[in-house]
Structures are given as C-alpha cells and as structure tokens.
C-alpha positions in Angstrom: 8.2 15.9 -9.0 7.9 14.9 -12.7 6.0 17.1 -14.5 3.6 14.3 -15.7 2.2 14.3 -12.1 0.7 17.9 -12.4 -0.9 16.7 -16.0 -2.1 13.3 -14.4 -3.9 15.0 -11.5 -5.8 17.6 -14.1 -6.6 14.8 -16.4 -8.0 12.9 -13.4 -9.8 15.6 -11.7 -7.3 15.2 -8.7 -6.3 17.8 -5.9 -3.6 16.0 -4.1 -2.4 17.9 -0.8 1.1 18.3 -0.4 1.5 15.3 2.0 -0.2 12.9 -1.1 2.5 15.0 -3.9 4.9 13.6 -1.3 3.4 9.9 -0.9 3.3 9.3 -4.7 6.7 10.6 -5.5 8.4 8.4 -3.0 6.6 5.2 -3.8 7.5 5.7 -7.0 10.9 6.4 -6.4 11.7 3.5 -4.3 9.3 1.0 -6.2 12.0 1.5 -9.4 14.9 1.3 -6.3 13.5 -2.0 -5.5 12.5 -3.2 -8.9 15.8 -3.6 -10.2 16.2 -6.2 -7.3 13.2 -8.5 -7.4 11.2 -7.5 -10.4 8.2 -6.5 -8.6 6.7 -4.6 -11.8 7.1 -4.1 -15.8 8.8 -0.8 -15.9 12.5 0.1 -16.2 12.1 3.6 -15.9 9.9 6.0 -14.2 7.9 7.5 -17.2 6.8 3.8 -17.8 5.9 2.8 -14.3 3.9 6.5 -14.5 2.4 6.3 -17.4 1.3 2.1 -17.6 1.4 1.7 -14.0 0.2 3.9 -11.5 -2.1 6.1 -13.8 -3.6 2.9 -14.4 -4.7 3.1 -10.7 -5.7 7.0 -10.7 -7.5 6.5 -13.9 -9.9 4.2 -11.6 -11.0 7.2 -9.5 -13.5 9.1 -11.2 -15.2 4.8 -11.5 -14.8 4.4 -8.5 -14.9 8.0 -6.7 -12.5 9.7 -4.5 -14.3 9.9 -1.2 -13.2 5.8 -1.2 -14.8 3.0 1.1 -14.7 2.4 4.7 -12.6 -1.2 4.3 -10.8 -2.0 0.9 -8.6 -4.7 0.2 -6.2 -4.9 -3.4 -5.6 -8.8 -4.3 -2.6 -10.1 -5.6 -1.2 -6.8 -4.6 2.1 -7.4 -5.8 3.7 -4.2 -6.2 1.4 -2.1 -4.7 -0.9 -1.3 -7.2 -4.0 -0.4 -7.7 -3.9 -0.4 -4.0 -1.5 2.1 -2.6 -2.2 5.2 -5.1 -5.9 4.5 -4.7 -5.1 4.5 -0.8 -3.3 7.8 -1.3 -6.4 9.5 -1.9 -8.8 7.1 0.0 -7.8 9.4 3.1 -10.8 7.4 5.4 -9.9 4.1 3.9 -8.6 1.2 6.1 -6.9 -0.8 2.8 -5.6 -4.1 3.3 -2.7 -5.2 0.4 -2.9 -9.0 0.0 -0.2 -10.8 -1.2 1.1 -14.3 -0.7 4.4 -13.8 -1.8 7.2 -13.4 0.9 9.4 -10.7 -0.9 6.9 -8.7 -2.3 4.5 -8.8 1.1 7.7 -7.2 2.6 8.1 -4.6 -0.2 4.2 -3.0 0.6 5.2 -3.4 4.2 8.2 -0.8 3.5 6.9 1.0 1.2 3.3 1.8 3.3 5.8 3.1 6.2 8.1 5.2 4.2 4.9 6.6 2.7 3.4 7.6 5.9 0.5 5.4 5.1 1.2 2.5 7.6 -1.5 3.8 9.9 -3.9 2.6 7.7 -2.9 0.7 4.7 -2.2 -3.0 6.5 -0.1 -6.0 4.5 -1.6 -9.6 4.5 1.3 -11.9 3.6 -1.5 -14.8 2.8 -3.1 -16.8 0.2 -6.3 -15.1 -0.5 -7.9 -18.3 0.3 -7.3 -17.5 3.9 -8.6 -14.2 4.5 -11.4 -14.3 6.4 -12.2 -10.7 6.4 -14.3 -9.3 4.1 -14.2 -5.8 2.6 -16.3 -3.2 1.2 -14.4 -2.7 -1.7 -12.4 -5.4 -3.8 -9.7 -4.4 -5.9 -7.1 -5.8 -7.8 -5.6 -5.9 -11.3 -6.7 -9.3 -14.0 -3.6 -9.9 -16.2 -6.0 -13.3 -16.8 -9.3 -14.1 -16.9 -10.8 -14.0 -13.2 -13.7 -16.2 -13.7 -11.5 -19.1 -11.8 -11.0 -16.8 -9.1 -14.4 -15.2 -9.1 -15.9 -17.1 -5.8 -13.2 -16.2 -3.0 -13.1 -12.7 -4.7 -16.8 -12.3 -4.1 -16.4 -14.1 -0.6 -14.0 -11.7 0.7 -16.5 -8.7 -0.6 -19.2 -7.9 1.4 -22.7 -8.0 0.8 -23.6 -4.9 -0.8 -20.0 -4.4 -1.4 -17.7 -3.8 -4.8 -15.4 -5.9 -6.7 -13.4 -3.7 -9.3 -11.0 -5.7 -11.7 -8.2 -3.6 -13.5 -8.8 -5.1 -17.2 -7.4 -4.5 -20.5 -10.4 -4.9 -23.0 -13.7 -4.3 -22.8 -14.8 -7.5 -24.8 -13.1 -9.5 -22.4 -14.4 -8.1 -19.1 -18.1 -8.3 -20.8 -17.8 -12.3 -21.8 -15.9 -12.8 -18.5 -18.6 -11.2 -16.4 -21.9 -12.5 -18.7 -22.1 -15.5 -16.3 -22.5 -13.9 -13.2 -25.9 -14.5 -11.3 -27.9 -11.4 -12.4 -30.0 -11.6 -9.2 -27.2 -11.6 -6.8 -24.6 -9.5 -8.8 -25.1 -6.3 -10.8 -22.4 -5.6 -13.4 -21.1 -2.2 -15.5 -17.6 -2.1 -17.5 -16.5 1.3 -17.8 -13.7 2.2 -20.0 -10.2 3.9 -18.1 -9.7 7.1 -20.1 -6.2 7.2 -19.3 -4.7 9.7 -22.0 -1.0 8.3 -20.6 -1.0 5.0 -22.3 -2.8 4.1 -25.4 -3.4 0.6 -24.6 -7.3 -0.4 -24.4 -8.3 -0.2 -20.6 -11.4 -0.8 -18.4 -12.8 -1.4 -15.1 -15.3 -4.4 -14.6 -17.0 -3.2 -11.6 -19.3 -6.2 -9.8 -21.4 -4.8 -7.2 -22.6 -8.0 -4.8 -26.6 -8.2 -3.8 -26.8 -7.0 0.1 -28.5 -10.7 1.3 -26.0 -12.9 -1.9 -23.9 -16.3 -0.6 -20.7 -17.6 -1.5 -23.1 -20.3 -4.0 -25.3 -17.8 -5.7 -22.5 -16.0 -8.0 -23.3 -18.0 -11.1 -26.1 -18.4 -13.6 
C-alpha cells in the first residue's frame, strides 16, 4: 500500500480494518487500470488520483462523520467518488452510485464487486431525474454551480435528510447556497482540511426541514 495511505488515515482520524486497507488499494489500482481506457477521472498516476481525488472524499468524514447514514446516494457518480471511499467506511450504509452514463455505470458496477462492497453499494445507470428513491444522505461532487440542479437534488433527499456538495471555494458554495429557503433548509460550509492538495476545498452541507416539499427550496 502507498505509504500516503497510513498518513491519510492519521490526518483524517481514520482506523481502517484490514478488509477497508484492501478495498481502497484495489479501487484505486484498477480505477488508474481503467482510466487510461475511458477517462473516467483527472489523474495519470496514482499519487494524483490519492492526493486530489480520493482524499477529497476522506477529507469529508470528520463533516460528515464516520458512523454514515442508513441510505446514501453519490450523484453524477462518475468514477466512484465521493461515493465509494465514503462507502468504505460507511460499514451500515446502503449507498446507491447514480450515474447516467453507460460506460462509467458499468465501471462502479465492477469496481463495487471486486471491492467486496457489492452487498451494499448498488449502481443506478439513470438520469437523476428518474430516481424516485430518496435518500438520507445526498452526495456528490459540484465541478459547476448546482443551483440548476438544486430541486431534484433536494427531491431525492429526504425530509430531514443531508445534501453535501464536494466544492472548491468557500465564496462560491456561500453565494450559491444564500437563496435557499431558510425555513425549509438549514445551511453550514465547512472548509475540507485536506493537507494532500493545496487547492481551496469545502463542503456545502444542506440539511432539508423534516415536513419541506419539492416547491419550498427557494427564497
């Protein structure tokens, strides 16, 4: 395993067993195998996908806590991430990875089986306009701003439930999130201190009202 692992898990406050060591090291192994056939992520080696990548997603734990939600789902899953390292460690978590591309959708499938994680990390090869489902926990990671996108995120959350976006900067999850409903949606940004990757992160963490609708998101 790459020594950055052992300095990853102390920086996060993480205790992996020996089954998660073994998850993570062969996710990451075969998502640079398969990214060199259909691009599935910006990293050509594994210190990059590591460092920008999946510590991204461990860097959301201590927000987000380790003990993990009954039901989460990761949006525009793409490559697996934040989904499947968060899943790693969300042991009692039944995580659903969206994605509506064909390729990709059949990348998580593999990559949740060879994992050992198939048992309860489930791929949804749909638009996220047709999942029905909702979740207690949203996840997923906003390379744009996710206002346009901010009512069937919410719909797919349940009441009561969490929507975490992955962003970069702070000033832009605050002015993206300043026209959410106050009464019907509670927001915090909390800054990632990942000490991997010295770009600005933060997670802009929407926690839905327990009686909101689909119409009451907005100010």
């Amino acid at each position: 395993m790459n020594p950055l692992w052992e300095k990853a898990f102390a920086a996060f406050n993480l205790t992996p067993t020996a089954d998660q060591k073994r998850a993570l090291e062969i996710y990451s192994r075969e998502l640079l195998l398969f990214n060199r056939k259909i691009n599935l992520v910006k990293a050509d080696d594994e210190e990059t996908l590591l460092r920008r990548h999946i510590f991204d997603a461990l860097a959301g734990l201590p927000v987000l806590g380790t003990a993990g939600p009954p039901t989460a789902a990761d949006v525009g899953s793409g490559c697996g991430i934040p989904g499947i390292p968060l899943a790693v460690f969300w042991t009692n978590t039944k995580m659903t990875l969206i994605e509506r591309s064909a390729k990709r959708a059949s990348f998580l499938s593999y990559a949740t089986a060879v994992c050992g994680l198939s048992s309860r990390v489930f791929v949804e090869n749909r638009d996220l306009k047709e999942i029905k489902t909702q979740f207690d926990c949203t996840v997923f990671r906003a390379f744009r701003p996710f206002t346009e996108f901010i009512i069937p995120l919410l719909s797919v959350t349940k009441p009561g439930g969490t929507l975490a976006a992955f962003k970069a900067k702070e000033a832009s999850a605050l002015e993206e999130t300043a026209c959410l409903d106050k009464k019907n949606t509670a927001v915090r940004v909390e800054i990632l201190q990942n000490p991997f990757y010295d770009a600005p992160r933060c997670l802009a963490v929407i926690q839905k009202a327990p009686t909101s609708s689909s119409t009451q998101f907005f100010q």
